[in-house]
N, C-alpha and C positions, 0 to 999 in steps of 0.2 A: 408734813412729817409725821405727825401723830395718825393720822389717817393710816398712811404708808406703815406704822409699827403696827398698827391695830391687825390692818389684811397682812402682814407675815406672822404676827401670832398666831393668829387665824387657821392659814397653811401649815405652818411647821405643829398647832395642835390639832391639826385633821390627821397628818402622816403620822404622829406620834400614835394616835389612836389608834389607828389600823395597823401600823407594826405592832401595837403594845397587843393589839389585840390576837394578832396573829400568832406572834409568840406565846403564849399562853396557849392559844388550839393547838402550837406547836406540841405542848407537854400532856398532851390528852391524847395517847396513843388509838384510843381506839376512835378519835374522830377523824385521826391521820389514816386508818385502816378505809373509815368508809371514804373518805375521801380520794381515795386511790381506786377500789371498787368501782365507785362511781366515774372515776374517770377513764377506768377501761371501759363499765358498760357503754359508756359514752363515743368512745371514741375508738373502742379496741377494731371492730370490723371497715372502719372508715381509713384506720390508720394500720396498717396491716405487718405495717414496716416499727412498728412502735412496739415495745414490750413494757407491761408494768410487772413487780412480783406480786407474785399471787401472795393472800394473805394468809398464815397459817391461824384461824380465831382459836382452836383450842390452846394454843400458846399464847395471846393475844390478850391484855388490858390494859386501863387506860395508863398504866406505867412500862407496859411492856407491849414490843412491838414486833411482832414473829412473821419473818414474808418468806418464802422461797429464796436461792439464792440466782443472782445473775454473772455469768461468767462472763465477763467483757473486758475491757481497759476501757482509761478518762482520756480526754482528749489531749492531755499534756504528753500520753504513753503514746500517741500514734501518730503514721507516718504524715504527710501534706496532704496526699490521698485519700489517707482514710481520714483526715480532720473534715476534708471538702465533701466526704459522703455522708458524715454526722451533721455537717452542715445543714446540706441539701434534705436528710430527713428530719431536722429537726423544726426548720424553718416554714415548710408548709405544716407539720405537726402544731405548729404556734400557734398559725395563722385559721387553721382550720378552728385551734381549740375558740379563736377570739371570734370568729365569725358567725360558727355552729353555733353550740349549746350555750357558750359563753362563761363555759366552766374553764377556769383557766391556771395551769401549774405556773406560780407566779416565783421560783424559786428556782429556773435551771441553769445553777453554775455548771462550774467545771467539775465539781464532788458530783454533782446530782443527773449527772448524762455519764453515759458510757454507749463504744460502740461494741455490742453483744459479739460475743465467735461467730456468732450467725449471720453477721454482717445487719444484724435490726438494732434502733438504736432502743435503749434502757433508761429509765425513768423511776427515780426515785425520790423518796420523802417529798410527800401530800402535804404536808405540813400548813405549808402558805400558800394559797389558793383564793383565786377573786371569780364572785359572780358577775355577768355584767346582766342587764335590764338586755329586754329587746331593744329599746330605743339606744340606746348605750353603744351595743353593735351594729345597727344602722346607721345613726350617725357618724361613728369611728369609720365606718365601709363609705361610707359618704366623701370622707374629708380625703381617707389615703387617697381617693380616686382624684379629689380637688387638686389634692396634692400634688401628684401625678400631672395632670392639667395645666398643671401653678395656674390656676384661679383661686386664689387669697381671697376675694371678697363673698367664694362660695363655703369659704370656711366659719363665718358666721356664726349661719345656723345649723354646720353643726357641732361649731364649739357649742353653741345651745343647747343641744340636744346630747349634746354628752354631758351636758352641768359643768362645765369650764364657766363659760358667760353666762349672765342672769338671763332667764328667763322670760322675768316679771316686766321690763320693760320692751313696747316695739323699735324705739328708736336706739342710734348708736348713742345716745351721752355716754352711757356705762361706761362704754368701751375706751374714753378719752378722760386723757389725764386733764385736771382744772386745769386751765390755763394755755391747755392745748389745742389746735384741732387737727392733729396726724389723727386720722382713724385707726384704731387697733390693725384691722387687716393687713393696711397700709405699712403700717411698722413691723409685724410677721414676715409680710413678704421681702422690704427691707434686709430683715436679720438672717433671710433664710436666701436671698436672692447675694447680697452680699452689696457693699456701697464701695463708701471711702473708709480708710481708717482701718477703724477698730473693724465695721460694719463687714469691710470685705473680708479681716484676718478669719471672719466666723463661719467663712467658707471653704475653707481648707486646713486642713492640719498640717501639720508640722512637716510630713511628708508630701502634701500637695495635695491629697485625696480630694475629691467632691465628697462634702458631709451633706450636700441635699438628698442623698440618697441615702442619710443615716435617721434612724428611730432617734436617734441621741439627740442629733441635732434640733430637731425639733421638740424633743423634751426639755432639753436647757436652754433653747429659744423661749417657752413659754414659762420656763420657770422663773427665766430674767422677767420677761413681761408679765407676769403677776403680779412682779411688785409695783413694778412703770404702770399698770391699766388696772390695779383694784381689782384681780382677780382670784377666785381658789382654786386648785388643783384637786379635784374627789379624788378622794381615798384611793378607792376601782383605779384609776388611771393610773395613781404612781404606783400601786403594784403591776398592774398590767406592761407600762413601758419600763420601768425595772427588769421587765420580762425578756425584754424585746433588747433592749440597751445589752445587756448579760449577754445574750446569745450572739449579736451582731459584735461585740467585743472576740467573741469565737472564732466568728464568721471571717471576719476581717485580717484574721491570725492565717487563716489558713488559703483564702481567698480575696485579695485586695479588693477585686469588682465584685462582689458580693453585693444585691442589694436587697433590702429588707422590702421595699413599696411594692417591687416588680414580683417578689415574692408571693407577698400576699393581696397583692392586687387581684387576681381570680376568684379569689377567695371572696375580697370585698365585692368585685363586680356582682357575682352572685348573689351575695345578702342585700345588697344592693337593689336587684332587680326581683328579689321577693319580699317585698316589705311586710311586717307583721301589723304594724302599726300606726298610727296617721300619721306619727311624724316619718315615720318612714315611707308612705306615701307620697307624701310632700317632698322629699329629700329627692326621691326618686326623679319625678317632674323636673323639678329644679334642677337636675344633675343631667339627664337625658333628655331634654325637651327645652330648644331657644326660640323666644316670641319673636316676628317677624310679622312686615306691614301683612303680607300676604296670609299669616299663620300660623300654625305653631308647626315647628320641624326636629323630629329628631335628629340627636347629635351622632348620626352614623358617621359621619365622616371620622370625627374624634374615636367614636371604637375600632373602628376596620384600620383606622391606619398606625390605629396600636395609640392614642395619645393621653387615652385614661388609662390606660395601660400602662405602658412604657415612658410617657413623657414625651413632652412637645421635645424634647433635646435627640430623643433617637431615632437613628439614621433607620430604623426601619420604614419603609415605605407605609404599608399596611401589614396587618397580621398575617406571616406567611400560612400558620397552618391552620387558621378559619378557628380556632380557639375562640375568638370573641363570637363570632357567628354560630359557631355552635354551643355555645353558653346560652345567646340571644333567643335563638329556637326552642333549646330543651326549657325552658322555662318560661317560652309563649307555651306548649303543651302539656305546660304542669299545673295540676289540677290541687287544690287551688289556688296553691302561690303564683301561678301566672295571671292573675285575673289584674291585678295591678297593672302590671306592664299591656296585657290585653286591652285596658281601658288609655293606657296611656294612646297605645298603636290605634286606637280608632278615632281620636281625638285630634288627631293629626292634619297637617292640610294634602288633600290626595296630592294633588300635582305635582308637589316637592317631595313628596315619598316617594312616587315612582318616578319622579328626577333621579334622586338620589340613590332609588334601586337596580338603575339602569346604568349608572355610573360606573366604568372598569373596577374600580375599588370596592365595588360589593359585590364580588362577579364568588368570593368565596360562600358569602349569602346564600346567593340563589341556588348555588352548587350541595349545599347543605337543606336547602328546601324541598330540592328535587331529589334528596334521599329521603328526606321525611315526606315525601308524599306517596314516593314508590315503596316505603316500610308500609303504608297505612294499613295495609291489610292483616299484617302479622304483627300488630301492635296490639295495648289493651283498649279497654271497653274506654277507662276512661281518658286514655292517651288521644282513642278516635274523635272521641267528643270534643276536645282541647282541637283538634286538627280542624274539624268542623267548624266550629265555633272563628278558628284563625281563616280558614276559608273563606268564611261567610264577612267578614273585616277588609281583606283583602280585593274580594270579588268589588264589593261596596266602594271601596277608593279608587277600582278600575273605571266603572262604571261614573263614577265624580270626574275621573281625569279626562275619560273620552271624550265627554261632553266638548270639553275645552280643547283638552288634547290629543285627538285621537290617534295621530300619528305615534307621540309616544307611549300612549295606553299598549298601541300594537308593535312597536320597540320591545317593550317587559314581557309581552305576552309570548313573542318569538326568542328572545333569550333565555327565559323562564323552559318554553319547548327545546331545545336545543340542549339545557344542562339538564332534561328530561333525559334525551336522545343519549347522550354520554354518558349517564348512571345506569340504562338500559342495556348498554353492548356488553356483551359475554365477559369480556376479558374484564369489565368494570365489576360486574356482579362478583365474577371471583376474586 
């Protein structure tokens, strides 16, 4: 019990500090000025559909605070319509800010959106604003996707890696209460999967909704179990899902099926598959790469049929419009955030790759290969090189599989020719 009073002091004096702290930047108009600034230069050409006001600084100090004005209504003034298009722009705007740079407006109620005349959504007072670490964003891109998955025990590490779970130790004790041995994961998934009881009421609201697919719900899942598993909540986090909570409270106003994961799940996949950092290296393997007697094999299957994605629960077969496959490509060619995933993809066991490429469910794959092959010539210097580089990986695991398998070495080779042949014909090119 004293343990338990210690880690909630603990928590409620970490949030205390970063609000206390916040408000206070709050009354310092001119860090609210660059803070805004800063988050156009950031995000203004990425997010096009986004407007901040410009700052006026000759009116401008730290007691006063002089911006342009924005013509728009709050979302309480507009119709269902237009609630679901402020929706829609403001939810990849979130997800991009959490992903990207990691500069993040931690602060957007309903006063602080509007949907502009101009049909762009508006963004106001910088005030409260969370930096994340690279690892911070990798991790979080890590977990939505685990999420996504419902693999709980890949959630770990990167509770870890976001500073949720200690660090310091490799084993699970941390994670277990004395006297217990539910593994933490084990109880996350529980609370989020739904049981008996109580366990299931925390799967549905009041109207029936699925809340697995709510930010919220898994913020107040883990804010019960901080005090059940001895853990703190950083600062970054509860502003950031404060973020997320706020907006999907919007969201859900105007769109029932709204979901925040499928949202920003591109987003993550993305950061995801360019890691900055070791732990984000490691994150990567571990999320896209399962050991087998024969191997190690990526997890195409789970991208192409949409399941880090959209979730084991949806009826999508695979990704209809090659969205994950064209993600997968333009950052095997990107220079040098693809070297990651580059080294993942050579690593691999041939024979189950070109199983697995040969499979109808990567047929959007190969159809997005055979445009990036037939672009190579009107690409860049260093786009070619990346192409080369993926060539030369590719050629190597044919060449491994022949050996054994020749027959389907010449399988890949002839469907690979083939969605050559259909990006080739006229009516394709135009």
């Amino acid at each position: 019990a004293v343990l338990g009073a210690t880690r909630s002091s603990e928590i409620a004096q970490s949030v205390l500090d970063e609000v206390g702290d916040g408000l206070f930047a709050e009354l310092d108009f001119v860090q609210e000025a660059r803070h805004s600034e800063l988050f156009q230069s950031l995000y203004g050409e990425k997010c096009p559909d986004v407007v901040v006001p410009e700052v006026v600084w000759s009116r401008t100090s730290t007691r006063v605070l002089t911006t342009t004005w924005l013509h728009g209504r709050k979302p309480r003034d507009l119709s269902a319509q237009e609630k679901l298009r402020l929706v829609n722009l403001a939810g990849p705007c979130l997800s991009l800010q959490l992903m990207d740079a990691g500069f993040v407006h931690c602060d957007p109620h309903e006063g602080n959106m509007m949907l502009v005349d101009d049909g762009r959504l508006g963004l106001i007072d910088f005030g409260l604003v969370a930096q994340m670490t690279a690892v911070h964003q990798e991790s979080m891109a890590s977990a939505i996707l685990s999420l996504l998955a419902e693999d709980y025990q890949a959630l770990v590490p990167c509770f870890r890696g976001m500073g949720i779970l200690s660090s310091e130790r490799e084993d699970d004790e941390d994670l277990k209460r004395p006297g217990e041995e539910q593994p933490f994961a084990a109880a996350l998934e529980e609370a989020l999967q739904g049981g008996q009881g109580d366990a299931k009421r925390l799967v549905q609201d009041g109207m029936g909704v699925d809340r697995r697919r709510a930010f919220g719900q898994l913020y107040e899942e883990l804010s019960n179990l901080a005090f059940r598993y001895y853990f703190t909540l950083p600062s970054y986090y509860v502003l950031v899902m404060r973020s997320f909570v706020t907006l999907e409270g919007i969201a859900f106003a105007a769109d029932p099926d709204f979901n925040m994961y499928t949202t920003s799940s591109p987003f993550a996949l993305r950061r995801l598959l360019m890691p900055r950092t070791a732990t984000g290296r490691k994150l990567l393997e571990e999320t896209l790469v399962e050991r087998q007697e024969s191997g190690l094999r990526l997890r195409l299957w789970s991208l192409l049929k949409g399941r880090l994605i959209y979730g084991k629960r949806s009826s999508k077969e695979q990704d209809p419009t090659g969205t994950v496959s064209k993600t997968v490509l333009e950052v095997l060619l990107t220079v040098p955030h693809g070297q990651a995933l580059r080294r993942v993809l050579a690593a691999l066991d041939s024979v189950i790759l070109i199983e697995d490429l040969t499979a109808p469910a990567t047929a959007p794959l190969r159809h997005v290969a055979a445009k990036v092959i037939l672009s190579g010539g009107t690409s860049s210097c260093r786009r070619r090189s990346s192409q080369r580089l993926l060539k030369r990986i590719m050629l190597k695991h044919l060449r491994r599989a022949a050996k054994t398998r020749p027959l389907l070495a010449a399988k890949f080779v002839s469907q690979l020719c083939f969605a050559l042949a259909l990006r080739a014909l006229p009516w394709k090119r135009r």
